[in-house]
C-alpha positions as CSV (number, residue, x, y, z in Angstrom):
1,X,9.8,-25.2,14.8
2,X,10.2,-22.2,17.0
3,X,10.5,-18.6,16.3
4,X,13.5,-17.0,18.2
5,X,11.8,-14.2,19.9
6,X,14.2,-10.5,20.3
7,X,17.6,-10.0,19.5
8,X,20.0,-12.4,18.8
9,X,24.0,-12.7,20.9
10,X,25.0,-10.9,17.4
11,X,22.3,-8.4,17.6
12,X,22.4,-7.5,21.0
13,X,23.4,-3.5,21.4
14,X,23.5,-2.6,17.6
15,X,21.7,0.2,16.3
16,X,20.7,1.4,13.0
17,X,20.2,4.8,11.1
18,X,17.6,4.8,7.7
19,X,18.6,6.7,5.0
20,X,16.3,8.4,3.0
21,X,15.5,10.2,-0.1
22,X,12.7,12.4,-0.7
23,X,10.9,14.1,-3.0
24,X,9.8,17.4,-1.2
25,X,8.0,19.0,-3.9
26,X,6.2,22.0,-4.0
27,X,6.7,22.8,-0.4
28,X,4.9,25.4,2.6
29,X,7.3,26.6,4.2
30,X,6.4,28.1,7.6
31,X,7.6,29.5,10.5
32,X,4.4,29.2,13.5
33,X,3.2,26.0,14.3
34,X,-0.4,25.4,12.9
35,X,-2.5,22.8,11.2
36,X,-1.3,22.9,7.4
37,X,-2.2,19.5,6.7
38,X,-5.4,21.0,4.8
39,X,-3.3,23.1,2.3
40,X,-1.6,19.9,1.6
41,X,-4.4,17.4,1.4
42,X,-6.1,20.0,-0.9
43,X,-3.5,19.5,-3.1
44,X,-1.7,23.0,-2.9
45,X,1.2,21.8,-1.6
46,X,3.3,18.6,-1.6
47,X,4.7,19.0,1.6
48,X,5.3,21.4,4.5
49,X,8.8,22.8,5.9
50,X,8.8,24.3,9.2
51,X,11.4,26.4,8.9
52,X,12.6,26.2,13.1
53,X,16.1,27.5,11.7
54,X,14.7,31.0,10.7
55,X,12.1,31.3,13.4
56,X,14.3,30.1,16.8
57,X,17.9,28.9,15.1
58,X,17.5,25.6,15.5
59,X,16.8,23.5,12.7
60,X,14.1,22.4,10.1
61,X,11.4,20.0,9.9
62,X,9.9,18.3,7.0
63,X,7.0,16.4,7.0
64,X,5.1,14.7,4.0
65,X,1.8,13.6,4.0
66,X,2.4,10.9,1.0
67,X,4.0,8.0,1.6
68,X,5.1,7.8,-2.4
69,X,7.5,10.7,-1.2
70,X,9.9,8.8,0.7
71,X,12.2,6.3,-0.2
72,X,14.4,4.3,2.2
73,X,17.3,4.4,0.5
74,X,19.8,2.4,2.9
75,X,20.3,1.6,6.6
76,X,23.2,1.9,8.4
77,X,23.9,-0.6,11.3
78,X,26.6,0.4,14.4
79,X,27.5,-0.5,17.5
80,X,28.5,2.4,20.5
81,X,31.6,2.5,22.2
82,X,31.7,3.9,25.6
């Protein structure tokens, strides 16, 4: 028996989005970019938010060093129409 390999006719120009939730925790928040991955790992913090809204006025970035943290919640499949 053989494997189809790629996409499938059905599959072919659909895209997905992941939704997650998270659990941010006690979080650093930050403004400069740095290594904070110490702070966390020591067990300071659970996560780290660099806070790119307040420092340029863009947005902000979360990132978690456990995996336990995130939980895919749903995904979301589309197709684009030009």
């Amino acid at each position: 028996e053989t494997i189809p390999v790629g996409p499938t006719q059905a599959q072919r120009g659909l895209f997905a989005v992941l939704f997650c939730r998270s659990l941010v925790g006690r979080a650093l928040q930050v403004t400069d970019p740095a290594d904070y991955g110490p702070l966390v790992t020591a067990g300071d913090f659970h996560s780290v938010v660099g806070d790119r809204e307040k420092a340029v006025g863009t947005f902000r970035e979360f990132v978690f060093f456990h995996e336990e943290s995130i939980y895919p919640e749903f995904a979301v499949f589309y197709r684009r129409e030009m």
